[in-house]
N, C-alpha and C positions, 0 to 999 in steps of 0.2 A: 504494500500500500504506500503512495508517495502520501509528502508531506502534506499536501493540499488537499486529499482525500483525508486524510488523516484528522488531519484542522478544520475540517467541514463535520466530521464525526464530532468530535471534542465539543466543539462551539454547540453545536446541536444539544450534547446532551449538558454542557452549560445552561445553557436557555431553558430546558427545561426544568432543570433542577432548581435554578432562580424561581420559576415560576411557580414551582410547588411550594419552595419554601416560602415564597408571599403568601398563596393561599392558606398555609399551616399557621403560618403566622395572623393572618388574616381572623379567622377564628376568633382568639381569644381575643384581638381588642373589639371585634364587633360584640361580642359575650361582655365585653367589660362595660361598653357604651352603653348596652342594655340595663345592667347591672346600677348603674346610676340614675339610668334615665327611671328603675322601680324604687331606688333611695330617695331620689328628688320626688318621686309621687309620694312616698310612704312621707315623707317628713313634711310634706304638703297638707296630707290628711292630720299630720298630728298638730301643726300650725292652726289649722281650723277648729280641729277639736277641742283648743288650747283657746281660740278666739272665743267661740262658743260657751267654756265652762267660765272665761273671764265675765262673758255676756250677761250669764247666768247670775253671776255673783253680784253684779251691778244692777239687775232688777230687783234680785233679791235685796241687797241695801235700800234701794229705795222703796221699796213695798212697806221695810220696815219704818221707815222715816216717815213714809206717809201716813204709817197707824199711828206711830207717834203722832204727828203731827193733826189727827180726826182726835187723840184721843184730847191731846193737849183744849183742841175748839172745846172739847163737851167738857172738859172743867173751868175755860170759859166763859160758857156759856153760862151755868150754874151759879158764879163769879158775878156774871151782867143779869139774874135775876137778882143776886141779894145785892146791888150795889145800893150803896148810903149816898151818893149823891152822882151830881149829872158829869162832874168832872170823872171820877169814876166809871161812869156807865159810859160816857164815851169814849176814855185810854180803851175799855175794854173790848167794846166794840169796834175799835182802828186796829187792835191787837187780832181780834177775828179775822177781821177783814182781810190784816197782812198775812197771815197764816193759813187762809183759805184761796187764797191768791198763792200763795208757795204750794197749797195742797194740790191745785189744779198745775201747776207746770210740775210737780213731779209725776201728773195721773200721765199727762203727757209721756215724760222722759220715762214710765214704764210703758206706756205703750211703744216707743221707738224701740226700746229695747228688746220689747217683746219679739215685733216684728224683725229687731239684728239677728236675733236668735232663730227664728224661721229661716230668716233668710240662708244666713249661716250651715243652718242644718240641710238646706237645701245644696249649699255647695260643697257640704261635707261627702252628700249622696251622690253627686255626679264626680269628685276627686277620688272618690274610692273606685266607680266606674273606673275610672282612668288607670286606676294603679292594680286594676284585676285585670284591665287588656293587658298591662305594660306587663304583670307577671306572665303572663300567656303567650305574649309575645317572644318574652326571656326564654321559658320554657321551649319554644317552637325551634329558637335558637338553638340553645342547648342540644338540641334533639339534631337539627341539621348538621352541628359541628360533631356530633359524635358517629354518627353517620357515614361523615366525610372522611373523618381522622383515619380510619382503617386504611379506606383505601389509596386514600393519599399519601399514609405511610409507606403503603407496600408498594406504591410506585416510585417513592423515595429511595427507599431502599435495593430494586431494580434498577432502576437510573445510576443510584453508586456503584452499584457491583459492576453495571456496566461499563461505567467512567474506568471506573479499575482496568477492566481488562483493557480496553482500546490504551489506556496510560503505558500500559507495555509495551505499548508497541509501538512507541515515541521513539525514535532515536538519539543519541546521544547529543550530536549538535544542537537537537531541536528541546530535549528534556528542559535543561534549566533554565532558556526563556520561556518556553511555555509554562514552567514551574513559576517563574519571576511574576508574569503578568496576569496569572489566576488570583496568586496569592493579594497581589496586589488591588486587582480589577474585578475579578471573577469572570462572568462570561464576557461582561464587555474591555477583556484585556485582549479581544478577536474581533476581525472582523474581516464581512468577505468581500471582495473587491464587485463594488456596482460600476460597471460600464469600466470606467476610466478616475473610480473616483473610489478612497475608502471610503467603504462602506459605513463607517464610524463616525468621521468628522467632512466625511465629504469635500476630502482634498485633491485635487487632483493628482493622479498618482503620474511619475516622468516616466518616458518610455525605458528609460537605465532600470527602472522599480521595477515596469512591468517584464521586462525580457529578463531580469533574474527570479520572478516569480512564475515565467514559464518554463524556467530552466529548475522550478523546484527550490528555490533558494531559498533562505529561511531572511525574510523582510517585513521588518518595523515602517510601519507609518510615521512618515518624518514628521508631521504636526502632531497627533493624540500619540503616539509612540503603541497602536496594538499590531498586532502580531496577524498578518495579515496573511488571506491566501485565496486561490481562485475557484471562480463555482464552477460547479461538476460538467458544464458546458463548454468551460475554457481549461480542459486537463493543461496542466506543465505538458510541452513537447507537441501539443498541436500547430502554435504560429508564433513566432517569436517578433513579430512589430506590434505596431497600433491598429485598429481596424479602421 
């Protein structure tokens, strides 16, 4: 096998290998995005519920303030029957009057509240909605990535074994660049020659490039520096100029 077939093999199973490992990879953060986007609903719901029992508590004070404040009128009142004179009967009746004037805007401020509380419980009912799709949705996830992991792996693992072997059958000149530029690059430390241009940075490659790459020769791209070689169309030993 020449060089060129050889570097068409390798680059291949580069690419693929790249690609699985995004996909493997892939997985777990779309699993983790999920994973927060059911945290941000759940602490949504408890935010509300949190709203809600505060709601609770500030109708409740004021229910009490209001009994207070009926019971306060009806002593009073009791007060503006037995009063001994007109001075008195009237502090006591401006004293009603201001009191029944506060009883009315807190009748008020429990009914708003009431209604926060409905309201509230209304949005408690439709964020829990939301955080039972977003477990479901997690779950569906879950299920897709486990699914996929098998067989992903076992073409991972195919793909290596195969890497292996073709790796043997590198030749010496060519092993420690090709070794240089995976480590360094991975799949895109290769690339294959389109037209008259690497394929990688799209430089145009000089006819001195191309005629030692039909001769087989082991050539770096002068601009991005990969490890270049020609498609199965243009074997090394068919034509040795430009077209």
């Amino acid at each position: 096998m020449n060089n060129a077939a050889l570097l068409r093999e390798l680059h291949r199973i580069h690419i693929q290998l790249s690609d699985l490992r995004e996909r493997l990879e892939r997985g777990p953060k779309q699993l983790k995005a999920h994973e927060l986007n059911v945290a941000r609903c759940d602490a949504e719901v408890n935010r509300l519920k949190n709203d809600q029992k505060n709601a609770k508590v500030a109708v409740d004070q004021k229910q009490l303030q209001l009994k207070s404040s009926e019971g306060k009128i009806i002593d009073l009142r009791v007060k503006l029957n037995q009063s001994k004179s007109n001075r008195e009967y009237q502090a006591l009746r401006d004293q009603i009057a201001a009191d029944e004037m506060s009883g009315s805007v807190l009748q008020d401020e429990i009914l708003e509240g009431m209604e926060k509380v409905e309201t509230i419980k209304k949005q408690i009912g439709e964020a829990e909605q939301t955080l039972i799709k977003a477990k479901e949705e997690m779950s569906r996830v879950q299920q897709a990535i486990r699914d996929q992991q098998g067989l992903l792996d076992g073409d991972y693992k195919r793909l290596e074994a195969e890497l292996s072997t073709s790796e043997k059958n590198l030749p010496e000149d060519l092993r420690d660049t090709y070794g240089r530029m995976v480590r360094s690059k991975g799949a895109d430390g290769m690339a294959q020659v389109e037209g008259e241009h690497c394929g990688g940075c799209y430089h145009t490659i000089t006819a001195n490039t191309m005629n030692s790459l039909l001769m087989d020769k082991i050539v770096l791209c002068q601009v991005c520096g990969r490890l270049l070689y020609l498609p199965e169309d243009r074997a090394p030993g068919q034509s040795r100029g430009r077209k």
